[in-house]
mmCIF file of the N, C-alpha and C atoms, coordinates in Angstrom:
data_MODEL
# 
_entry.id   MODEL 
# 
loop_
_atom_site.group_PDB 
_atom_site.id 
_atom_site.type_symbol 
_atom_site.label_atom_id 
_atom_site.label_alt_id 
_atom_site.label_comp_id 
_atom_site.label_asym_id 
_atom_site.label_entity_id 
_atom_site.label_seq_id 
_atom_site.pdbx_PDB_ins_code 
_atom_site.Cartn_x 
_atom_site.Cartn_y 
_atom_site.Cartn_z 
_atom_site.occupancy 
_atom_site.B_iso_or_equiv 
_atom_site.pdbx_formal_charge 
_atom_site.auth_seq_id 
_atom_site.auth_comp_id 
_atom_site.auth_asym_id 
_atom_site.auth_atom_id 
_atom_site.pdbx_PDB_model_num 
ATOM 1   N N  . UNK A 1 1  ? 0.839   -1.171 0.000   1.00 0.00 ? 1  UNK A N  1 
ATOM 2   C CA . UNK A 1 1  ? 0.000   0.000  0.000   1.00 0.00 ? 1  UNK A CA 1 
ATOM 3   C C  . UNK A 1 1  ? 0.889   1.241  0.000   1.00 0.00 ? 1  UNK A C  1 
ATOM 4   N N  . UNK A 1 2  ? 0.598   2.783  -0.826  1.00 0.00 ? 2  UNK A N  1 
ATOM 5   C CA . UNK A 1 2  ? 1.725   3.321  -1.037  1.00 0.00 ? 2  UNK A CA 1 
ATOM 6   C C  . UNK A 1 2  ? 1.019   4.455  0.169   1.00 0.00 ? 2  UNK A C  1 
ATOM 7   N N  . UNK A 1 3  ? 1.826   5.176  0.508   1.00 0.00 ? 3  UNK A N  1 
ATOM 8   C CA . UNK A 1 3  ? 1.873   5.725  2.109   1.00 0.00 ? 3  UNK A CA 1 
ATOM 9   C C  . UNK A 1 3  ? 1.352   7.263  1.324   1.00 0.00 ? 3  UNK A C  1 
ATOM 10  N N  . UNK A 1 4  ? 0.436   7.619  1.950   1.00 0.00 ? 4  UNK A N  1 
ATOM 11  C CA . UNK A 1 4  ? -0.282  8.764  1.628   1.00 0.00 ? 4  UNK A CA 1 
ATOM 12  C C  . UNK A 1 4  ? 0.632   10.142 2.127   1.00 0.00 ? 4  UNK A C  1 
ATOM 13  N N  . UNK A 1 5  ? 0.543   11.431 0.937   1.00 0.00 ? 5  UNK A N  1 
ATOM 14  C CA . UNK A 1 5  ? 1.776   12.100 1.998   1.00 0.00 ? 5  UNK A CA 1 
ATOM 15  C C  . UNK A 1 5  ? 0.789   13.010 2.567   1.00 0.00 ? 5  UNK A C  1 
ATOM 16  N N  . UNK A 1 6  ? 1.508   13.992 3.369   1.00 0.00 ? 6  UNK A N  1 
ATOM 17  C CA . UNK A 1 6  ? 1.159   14.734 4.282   1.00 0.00 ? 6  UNK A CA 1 
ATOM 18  C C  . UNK A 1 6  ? 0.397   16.080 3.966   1.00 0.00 ? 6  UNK A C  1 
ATOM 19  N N  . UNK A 1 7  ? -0.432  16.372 4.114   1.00 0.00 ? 7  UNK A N  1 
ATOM 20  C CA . UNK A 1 7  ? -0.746  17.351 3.725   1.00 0.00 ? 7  UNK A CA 1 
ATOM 21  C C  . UNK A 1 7  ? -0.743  19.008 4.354   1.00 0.00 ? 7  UNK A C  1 
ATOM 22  N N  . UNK A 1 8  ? -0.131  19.834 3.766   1.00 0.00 ? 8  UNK A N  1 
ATOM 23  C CA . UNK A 1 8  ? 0.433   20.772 4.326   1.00 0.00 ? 8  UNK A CA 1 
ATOM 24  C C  . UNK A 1 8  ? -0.731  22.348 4.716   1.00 0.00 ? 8  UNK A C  1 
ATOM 25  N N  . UNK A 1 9  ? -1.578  22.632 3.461   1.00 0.00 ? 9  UNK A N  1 
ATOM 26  C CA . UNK A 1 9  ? -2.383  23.298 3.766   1.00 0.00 ? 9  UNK A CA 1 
ATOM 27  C C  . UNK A 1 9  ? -2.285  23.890 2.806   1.00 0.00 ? 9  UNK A C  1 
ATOM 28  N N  . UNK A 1 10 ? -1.445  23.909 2.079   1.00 0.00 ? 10 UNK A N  1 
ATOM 29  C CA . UNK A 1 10 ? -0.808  24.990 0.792   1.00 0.00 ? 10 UNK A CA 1 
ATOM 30  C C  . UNK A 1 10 ? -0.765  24.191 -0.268  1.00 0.00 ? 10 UNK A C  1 
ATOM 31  N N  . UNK A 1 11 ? -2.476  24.566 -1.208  1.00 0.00 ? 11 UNK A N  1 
ATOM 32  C CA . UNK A 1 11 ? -2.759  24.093 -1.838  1.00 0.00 ? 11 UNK A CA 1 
ATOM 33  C C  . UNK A 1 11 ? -1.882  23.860 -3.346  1.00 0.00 ? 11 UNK A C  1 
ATOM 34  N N  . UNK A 1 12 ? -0.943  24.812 -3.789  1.00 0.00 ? 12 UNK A N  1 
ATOM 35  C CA . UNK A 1 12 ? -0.172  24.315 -4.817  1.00 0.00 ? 12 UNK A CA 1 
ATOM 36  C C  . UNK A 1 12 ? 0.601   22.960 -4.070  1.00 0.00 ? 12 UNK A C  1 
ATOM 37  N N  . UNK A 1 13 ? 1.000   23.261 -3.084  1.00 0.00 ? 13 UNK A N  1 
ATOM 38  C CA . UNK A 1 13 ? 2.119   22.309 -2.419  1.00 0.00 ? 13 UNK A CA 1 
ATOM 39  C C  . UNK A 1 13 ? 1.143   20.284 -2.613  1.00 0.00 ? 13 UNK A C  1 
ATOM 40  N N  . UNK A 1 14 ? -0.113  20.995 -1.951  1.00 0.00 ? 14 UNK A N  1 
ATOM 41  C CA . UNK A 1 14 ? -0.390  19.543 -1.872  1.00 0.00 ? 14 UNK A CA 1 
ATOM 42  C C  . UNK A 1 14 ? -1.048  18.953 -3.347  1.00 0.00 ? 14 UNK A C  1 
ATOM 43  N N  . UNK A 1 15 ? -1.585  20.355 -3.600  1.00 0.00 ? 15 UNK A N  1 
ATOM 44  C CA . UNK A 1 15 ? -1.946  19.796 -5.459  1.00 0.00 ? 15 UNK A CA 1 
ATOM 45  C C  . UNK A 1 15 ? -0.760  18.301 -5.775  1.00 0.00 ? 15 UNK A C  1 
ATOM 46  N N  . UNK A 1 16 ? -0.020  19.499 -6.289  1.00 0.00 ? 16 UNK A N  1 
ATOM 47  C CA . UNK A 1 16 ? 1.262   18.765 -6.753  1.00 0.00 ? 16 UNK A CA 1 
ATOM 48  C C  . UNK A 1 16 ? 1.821   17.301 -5.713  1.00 0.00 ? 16 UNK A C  1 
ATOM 49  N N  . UNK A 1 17 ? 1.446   17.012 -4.782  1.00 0.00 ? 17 UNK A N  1 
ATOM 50  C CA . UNK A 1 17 ? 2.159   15.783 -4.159  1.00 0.00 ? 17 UNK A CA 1 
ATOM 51  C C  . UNK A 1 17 ? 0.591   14.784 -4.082  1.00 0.00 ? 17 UNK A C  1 
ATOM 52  N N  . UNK A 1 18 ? -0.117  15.254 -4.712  1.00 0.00 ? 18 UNK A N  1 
ATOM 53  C CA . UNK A 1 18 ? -1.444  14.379 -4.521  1.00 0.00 ? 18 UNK A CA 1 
ATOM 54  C C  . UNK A 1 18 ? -2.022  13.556 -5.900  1.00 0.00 ? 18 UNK A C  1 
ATOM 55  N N  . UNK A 1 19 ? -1.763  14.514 -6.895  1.00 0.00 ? 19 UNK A N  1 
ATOM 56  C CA . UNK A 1 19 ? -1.859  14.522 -8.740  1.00 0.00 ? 19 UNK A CA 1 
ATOM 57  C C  . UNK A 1 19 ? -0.655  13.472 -8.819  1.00 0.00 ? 19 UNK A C  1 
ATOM 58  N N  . UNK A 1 20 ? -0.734  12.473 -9.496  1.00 0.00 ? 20 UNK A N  1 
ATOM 59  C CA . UNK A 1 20 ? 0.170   11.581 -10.658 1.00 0.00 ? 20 UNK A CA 1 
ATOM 60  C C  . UNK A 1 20 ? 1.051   12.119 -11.467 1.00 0.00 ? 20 UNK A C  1 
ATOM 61  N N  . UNK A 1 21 ? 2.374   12.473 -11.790 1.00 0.00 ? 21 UNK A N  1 
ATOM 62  C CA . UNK A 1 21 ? 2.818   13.424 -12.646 1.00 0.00 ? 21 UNK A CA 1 
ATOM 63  C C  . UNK A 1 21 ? 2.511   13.541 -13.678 1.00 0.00 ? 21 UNK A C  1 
ATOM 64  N N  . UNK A 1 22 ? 2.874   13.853 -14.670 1.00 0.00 ? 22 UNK A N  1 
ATOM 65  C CA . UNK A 1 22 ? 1.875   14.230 -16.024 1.00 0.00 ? 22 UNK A CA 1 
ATOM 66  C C  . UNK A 1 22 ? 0.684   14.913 -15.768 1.00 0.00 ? 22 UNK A C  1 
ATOM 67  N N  . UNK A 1 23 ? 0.202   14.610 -17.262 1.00 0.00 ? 23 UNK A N  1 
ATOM 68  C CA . UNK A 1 23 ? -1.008  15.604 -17.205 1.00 0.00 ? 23 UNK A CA 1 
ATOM 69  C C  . UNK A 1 23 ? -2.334  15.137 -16.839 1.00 0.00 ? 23 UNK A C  1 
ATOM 70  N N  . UNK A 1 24 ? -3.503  15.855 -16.489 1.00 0.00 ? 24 UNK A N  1 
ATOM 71  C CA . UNK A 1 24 ? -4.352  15.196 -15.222 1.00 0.00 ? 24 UNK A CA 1 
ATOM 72  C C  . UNK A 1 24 ? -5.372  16.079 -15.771 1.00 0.00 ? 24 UNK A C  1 
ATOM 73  N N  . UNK A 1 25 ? -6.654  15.580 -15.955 1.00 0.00 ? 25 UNK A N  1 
ATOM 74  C CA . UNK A 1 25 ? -7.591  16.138 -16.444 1.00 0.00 ? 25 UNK A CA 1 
ATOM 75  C C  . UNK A 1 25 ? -8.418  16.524 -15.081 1.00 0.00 ? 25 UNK A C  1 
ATOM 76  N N  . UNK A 1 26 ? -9.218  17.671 -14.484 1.00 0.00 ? 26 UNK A N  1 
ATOM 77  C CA . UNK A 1 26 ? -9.797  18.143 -13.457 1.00 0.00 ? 26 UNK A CA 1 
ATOM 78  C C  . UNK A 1 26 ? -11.102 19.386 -13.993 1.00 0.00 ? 26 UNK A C  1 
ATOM 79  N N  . UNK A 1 27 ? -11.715 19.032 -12.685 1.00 0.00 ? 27 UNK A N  1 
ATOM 80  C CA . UNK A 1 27 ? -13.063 20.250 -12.691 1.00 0.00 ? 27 UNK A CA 1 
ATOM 81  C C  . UNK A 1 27 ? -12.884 20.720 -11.958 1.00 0.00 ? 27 UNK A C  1 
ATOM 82  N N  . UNK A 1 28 ? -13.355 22.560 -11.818 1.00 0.00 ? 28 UNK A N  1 
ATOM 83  C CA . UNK A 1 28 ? -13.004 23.096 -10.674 1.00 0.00 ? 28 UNK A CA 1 
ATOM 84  C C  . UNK A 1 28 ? -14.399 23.640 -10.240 1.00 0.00 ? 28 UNK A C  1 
ATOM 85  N N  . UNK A 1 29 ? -14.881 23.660 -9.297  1.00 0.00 ? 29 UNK A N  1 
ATOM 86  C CA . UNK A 1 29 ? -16.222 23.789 -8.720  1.00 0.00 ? 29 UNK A CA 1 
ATOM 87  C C  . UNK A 1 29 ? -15.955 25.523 -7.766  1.00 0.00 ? 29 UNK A C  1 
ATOM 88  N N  . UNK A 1 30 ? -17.099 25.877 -8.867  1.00 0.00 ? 30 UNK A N  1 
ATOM 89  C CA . UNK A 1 30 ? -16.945 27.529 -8.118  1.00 0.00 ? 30 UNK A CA 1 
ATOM 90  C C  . UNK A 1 30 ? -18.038 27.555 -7.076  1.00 0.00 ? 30 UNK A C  1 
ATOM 91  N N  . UNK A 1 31 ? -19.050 26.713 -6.949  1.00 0.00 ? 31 UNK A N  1 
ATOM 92  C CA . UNK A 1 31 ? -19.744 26.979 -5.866  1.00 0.00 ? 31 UNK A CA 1 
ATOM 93  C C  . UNK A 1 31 ? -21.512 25.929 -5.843  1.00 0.00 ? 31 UNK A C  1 
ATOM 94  N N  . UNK A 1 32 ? -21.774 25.301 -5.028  1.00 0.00 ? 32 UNK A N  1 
ATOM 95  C CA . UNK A 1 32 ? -23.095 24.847 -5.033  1.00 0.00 ? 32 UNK A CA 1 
ATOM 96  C C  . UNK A 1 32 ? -24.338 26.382 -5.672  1.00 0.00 ? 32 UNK A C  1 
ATOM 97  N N  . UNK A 1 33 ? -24.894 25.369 -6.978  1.00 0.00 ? 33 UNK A N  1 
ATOM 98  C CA . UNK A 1 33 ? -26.226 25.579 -7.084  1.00 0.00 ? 33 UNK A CA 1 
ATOM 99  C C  . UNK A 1 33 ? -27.313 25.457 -6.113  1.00 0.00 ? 33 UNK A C  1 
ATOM 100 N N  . UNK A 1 34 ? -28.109 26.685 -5.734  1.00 0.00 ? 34 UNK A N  1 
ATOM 101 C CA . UNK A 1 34 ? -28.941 26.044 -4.612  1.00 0.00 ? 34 UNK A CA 1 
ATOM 102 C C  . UNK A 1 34 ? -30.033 26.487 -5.383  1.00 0.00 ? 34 UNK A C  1 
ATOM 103 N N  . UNK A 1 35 ? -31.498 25.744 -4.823  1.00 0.00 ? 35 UNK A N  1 
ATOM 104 C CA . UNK A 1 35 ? -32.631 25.762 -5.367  1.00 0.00 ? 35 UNK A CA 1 
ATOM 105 C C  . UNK A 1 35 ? -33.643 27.184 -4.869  1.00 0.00 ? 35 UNK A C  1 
ATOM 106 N N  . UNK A 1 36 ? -34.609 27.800 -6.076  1.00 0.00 ? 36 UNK A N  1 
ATOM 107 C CA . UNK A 1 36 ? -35.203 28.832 -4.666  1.00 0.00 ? 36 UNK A CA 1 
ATOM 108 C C  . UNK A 1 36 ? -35.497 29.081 -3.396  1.00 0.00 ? 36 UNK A C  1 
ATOM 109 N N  . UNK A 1 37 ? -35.598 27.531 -2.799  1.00 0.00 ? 37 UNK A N  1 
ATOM 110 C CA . UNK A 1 37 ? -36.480 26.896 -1.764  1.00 0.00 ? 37 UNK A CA 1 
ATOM 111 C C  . UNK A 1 37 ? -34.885 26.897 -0.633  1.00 0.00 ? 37 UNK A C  1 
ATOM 112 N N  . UNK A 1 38 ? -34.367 26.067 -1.332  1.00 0.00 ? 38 UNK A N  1 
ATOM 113 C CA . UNK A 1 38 ? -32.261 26.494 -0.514  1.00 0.00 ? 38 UNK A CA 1 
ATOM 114 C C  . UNK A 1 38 ? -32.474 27.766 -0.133  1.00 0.00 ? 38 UNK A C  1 
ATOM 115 N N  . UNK A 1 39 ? -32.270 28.521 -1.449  1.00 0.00 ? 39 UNK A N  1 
ATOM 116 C CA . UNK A 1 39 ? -32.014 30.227 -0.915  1.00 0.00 ? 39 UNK A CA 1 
ATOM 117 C C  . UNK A 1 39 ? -32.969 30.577 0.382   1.00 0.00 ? 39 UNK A C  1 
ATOM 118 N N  . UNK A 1 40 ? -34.029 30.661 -0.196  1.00 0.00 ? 40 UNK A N  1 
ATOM 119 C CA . UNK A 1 40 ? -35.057 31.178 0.730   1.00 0.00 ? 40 UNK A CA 1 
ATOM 120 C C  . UNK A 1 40 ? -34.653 30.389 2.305   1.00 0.00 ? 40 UNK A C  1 
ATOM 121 N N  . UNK A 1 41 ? -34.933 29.625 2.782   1.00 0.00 ? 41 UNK A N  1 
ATOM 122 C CA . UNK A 1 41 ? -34.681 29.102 3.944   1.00 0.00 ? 41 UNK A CA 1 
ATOM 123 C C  . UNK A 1 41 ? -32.866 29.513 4.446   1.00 0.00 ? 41 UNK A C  1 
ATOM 124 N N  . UNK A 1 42 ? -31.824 29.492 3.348   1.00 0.00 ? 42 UNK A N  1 
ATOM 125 C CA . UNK A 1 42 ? -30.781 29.704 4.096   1.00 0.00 ? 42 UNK A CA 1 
ATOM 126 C C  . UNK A 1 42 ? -30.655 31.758 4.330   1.00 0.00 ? 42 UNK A C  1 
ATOM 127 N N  . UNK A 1 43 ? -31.841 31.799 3.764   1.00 0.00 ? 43 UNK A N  1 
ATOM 128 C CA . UNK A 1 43 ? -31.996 33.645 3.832   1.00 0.00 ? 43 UNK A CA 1 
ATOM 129 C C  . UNK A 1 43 ? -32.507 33.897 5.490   1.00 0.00 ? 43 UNK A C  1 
ATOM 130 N N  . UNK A 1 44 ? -33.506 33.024 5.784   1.00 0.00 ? 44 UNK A N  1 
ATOM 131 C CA . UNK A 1 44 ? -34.305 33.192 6.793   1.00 0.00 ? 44 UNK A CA 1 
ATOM 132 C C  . UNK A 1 44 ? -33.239 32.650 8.012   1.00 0.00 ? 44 UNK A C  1 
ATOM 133 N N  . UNK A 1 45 ? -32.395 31.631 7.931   1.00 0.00 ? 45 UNK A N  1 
ATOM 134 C CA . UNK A 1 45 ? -31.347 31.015 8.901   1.00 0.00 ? 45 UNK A CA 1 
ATOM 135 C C  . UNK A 1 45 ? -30.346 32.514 9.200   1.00 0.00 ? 45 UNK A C  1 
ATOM 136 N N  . UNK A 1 46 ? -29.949 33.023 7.846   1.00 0.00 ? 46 UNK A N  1 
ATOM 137 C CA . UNK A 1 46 ? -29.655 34.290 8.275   1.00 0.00 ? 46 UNK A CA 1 
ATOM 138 C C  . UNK A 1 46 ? -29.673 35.407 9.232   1.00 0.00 ? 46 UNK A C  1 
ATOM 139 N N  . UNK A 1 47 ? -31.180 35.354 8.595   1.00 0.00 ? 47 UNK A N  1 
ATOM 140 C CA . UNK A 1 47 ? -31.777 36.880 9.363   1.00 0.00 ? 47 UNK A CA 1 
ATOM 141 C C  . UNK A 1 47 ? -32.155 36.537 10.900  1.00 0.00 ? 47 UNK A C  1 
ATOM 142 N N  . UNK A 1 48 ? -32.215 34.810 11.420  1.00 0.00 ? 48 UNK A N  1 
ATOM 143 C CA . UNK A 1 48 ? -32.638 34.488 12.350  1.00 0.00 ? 48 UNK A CA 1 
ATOM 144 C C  . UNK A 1 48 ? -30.951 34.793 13.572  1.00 0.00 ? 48 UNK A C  1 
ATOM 145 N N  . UNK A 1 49 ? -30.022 33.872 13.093  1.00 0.00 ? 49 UNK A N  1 
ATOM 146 C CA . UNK A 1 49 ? -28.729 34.640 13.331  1.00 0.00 ? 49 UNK A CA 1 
ATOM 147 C C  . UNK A 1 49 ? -28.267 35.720 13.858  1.00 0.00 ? 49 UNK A C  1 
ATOM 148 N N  . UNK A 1 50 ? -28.479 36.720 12.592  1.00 0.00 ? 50 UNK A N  1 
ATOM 149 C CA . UNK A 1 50 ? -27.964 37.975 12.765  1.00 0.00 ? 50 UNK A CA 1 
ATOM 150 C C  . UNK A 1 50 ? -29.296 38.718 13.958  1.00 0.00 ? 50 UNK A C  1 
ATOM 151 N N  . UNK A 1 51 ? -30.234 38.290 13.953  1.00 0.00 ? 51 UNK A N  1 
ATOM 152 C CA . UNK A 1 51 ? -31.547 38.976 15.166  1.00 0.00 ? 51 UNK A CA 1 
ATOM 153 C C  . UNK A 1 51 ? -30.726 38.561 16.519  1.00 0.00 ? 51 UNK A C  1 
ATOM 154 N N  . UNK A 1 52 ? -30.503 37.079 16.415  1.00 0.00 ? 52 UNK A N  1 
ATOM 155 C CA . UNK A 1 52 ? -30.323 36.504 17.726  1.00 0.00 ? 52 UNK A CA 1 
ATOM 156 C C  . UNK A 1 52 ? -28.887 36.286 17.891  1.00 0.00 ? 52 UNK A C  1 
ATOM 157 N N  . UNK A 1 53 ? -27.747 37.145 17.375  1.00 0.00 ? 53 UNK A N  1 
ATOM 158 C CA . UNK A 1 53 ? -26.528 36.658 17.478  1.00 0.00 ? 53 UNK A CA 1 
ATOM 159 C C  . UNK A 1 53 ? -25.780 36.571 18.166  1.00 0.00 ? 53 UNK A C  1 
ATOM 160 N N  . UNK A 1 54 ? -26.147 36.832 19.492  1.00 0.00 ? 54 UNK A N  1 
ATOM 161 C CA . UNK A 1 54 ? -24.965 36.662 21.084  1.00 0.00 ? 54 UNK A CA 1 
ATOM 162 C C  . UNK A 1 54 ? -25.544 34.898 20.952  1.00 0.00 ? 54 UNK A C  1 
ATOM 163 N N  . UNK A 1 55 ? -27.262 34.702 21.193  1.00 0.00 ? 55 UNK A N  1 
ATOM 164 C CA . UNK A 1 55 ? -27.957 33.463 21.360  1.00 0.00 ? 55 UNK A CA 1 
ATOM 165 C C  . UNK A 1 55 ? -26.929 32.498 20.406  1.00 0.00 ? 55 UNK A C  1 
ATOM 166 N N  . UNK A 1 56 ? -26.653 32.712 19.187  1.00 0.00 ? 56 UNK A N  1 
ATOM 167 C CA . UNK A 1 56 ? -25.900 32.073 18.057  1.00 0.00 ? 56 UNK A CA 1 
ATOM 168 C C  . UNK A 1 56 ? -24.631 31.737 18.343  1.00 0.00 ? 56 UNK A C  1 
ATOM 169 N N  . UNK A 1 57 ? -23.991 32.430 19.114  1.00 0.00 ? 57 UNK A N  1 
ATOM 170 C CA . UNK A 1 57 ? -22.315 32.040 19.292  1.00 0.00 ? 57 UNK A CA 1 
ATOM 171 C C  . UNK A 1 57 ? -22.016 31.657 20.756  1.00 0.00 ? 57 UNK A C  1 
ATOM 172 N N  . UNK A 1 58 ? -23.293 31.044 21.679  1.00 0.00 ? 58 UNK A N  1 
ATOM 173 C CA . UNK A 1 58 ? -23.416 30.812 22.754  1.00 0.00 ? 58 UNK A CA 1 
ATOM 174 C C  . UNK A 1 58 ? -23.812 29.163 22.236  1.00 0.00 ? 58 UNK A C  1 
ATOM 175 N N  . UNK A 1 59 ? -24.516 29.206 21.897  1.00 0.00 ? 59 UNK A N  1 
ATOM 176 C CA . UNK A 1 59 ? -25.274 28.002 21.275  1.00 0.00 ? 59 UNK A CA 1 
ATOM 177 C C  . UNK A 1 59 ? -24.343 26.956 20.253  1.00 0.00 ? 59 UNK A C  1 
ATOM 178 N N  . UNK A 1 60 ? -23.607 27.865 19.497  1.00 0.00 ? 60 UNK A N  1 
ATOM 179 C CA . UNK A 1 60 ? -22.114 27.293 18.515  1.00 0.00 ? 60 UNK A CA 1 
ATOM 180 C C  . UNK A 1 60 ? -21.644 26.496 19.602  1.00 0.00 ? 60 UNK A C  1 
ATOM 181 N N  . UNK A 1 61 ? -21.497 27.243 20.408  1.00 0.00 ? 61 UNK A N  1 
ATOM 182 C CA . UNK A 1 61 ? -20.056 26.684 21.388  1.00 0.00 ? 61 UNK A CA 1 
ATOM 183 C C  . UNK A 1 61 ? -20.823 25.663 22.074  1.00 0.00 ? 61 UNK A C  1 
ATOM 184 N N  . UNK A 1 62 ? -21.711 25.737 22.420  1.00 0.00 ? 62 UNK A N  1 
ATOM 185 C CA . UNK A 1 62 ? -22.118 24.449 23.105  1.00 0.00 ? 62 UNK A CA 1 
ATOM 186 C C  . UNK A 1 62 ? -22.443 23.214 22.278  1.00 0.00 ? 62 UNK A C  1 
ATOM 187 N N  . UNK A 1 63 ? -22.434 23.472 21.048  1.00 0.00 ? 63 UNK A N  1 
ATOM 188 C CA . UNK A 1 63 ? -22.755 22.126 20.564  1.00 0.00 ? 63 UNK A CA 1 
ATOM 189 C C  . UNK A 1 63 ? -21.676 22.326 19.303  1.00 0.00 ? 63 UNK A C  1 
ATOM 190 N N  . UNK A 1 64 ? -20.357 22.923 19.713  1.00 0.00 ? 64 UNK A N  1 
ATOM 191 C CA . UNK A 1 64 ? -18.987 22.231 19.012  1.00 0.00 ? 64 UNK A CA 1 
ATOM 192 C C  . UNK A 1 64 ? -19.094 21.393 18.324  1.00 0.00 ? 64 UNK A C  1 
ATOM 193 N N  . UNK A 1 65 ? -19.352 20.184 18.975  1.00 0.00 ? 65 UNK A N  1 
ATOM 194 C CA . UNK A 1 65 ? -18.852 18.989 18.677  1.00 0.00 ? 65 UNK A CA 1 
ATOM 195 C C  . UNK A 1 65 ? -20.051 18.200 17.619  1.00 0.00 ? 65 UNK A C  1 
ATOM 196 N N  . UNK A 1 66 ? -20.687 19.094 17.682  1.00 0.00 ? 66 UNK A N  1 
ATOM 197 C CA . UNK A 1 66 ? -22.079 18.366 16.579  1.00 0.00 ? 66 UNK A CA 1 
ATOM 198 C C  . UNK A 1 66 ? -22.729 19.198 15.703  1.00 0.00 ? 66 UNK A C  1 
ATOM 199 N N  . UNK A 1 67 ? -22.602 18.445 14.178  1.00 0.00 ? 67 UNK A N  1 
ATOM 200 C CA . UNK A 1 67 ? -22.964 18.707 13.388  1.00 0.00 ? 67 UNK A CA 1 
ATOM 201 C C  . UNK A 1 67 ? -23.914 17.905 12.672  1.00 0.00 ? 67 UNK A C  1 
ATOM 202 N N  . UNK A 1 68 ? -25.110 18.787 11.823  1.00 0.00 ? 68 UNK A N  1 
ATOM 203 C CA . UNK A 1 68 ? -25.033 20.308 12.035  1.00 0.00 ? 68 UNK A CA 1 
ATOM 204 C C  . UNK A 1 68 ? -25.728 20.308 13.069  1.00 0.00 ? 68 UNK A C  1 
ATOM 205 N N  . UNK A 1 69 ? -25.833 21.549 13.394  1.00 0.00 ? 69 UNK A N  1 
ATOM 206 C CA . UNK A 1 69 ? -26.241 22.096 14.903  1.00 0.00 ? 69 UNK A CA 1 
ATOM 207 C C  . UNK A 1 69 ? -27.526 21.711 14.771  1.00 0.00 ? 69 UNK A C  1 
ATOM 208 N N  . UNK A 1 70 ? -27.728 21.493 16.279  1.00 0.00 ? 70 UNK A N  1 
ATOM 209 C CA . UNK A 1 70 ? -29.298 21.181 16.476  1.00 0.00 ? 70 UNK A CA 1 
ATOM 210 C C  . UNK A 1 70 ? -30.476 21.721 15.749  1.00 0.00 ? 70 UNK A C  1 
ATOM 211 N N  . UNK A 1 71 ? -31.334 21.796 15.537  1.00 0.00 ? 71 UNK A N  1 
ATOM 212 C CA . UNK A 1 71 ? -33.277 22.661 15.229  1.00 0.00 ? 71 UNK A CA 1 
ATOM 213 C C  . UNK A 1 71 ? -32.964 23.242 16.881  1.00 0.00 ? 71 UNK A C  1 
ATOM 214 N N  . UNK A 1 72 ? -32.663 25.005 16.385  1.00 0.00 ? 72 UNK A N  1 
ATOM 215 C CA . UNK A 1 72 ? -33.950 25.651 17.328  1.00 0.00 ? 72 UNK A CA 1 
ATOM 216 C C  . UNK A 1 72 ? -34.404 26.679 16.464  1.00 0.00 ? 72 UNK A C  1 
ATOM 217 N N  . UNK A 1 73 ? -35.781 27.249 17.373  1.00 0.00 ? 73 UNK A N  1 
ATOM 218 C CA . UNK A 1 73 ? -37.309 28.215 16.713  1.00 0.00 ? 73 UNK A CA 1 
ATOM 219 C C  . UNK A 1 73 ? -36.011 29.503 16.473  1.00 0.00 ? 73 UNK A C  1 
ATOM 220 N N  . UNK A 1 74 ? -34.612 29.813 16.831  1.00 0.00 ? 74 UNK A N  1 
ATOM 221 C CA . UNK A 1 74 ? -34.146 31.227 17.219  1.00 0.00 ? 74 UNK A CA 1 
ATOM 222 C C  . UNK A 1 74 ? -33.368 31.262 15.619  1.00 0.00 ? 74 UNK A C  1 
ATOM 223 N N  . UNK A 1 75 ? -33.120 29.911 14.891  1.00 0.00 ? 75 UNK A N  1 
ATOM 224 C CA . UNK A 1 75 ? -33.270 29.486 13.294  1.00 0.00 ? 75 UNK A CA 1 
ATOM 225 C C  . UNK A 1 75 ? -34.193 30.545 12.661  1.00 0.00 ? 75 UNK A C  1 
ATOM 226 N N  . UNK A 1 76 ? -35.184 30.469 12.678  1.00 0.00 ? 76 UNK A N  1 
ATOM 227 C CA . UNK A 1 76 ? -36.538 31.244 11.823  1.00 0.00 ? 76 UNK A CA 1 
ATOM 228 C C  . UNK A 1 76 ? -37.225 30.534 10.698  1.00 0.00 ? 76 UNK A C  1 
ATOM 229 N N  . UNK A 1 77 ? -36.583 29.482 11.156  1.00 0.00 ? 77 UNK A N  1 
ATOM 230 C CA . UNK A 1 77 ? -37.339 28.348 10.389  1.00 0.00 ? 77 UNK A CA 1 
ATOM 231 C C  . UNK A 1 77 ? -37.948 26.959 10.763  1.00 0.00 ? 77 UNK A C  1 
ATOM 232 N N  . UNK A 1 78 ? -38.656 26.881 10.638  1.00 0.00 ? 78 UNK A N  1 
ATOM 233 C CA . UNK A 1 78 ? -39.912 25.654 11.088  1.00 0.00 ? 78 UNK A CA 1 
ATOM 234 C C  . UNK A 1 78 ? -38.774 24.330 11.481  1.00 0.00 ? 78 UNK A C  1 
ATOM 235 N N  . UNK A 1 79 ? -39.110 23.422 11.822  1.00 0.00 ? 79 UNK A N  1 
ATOM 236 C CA . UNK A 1 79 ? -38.824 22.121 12.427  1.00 0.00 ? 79 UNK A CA 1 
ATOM 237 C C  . UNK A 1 79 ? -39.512 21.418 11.644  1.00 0.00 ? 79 UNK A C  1 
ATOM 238 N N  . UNK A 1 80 ? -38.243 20.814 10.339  1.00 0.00 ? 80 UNK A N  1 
ATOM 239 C CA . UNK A 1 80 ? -38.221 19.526 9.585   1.00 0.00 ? 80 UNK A CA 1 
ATOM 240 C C  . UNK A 1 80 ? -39.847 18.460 10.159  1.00 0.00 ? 80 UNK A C  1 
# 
């Protein structure tokens, strides 16, 4: 099995030690398509945020470790 290298953070750096030498055919992805229904709801997660944002970075920190963060109403959006 060939030993995976290290990855540094510096994306030319690891490009290049990750790619096969020669030439390498690739796509580069500028960003998720989202649907009206995406937008709209990640508009409202927004505005729910920025209303409640001490609540938001109190709430981050307590649930660190889990993703994604819980359903709460301080969202602005309904419960799945």
């Amino acid at each position: 099995m060939t030993e995976r290298p290290t990855l540094t953070g510096n994306t030319k750096t690891d490009v290049n030690n990750l790619l096969p030498a020669g030439a390498n055919v690739v796509d580069i992805f500028t960003g998720i398509k989202q649907s009206p229904k995406q937008a709209e709801l990640m508009e409202k997660v927004k505005q729910g945020v920025q209303k409640n944002y001490d609540w938001f970075v109190d709430y981050s920190k307590e649930y660190a470790d889990v993703k994604p963060l819980p359903y709460h109403v301080n969202f602005g959006v309904t419960e799945a």
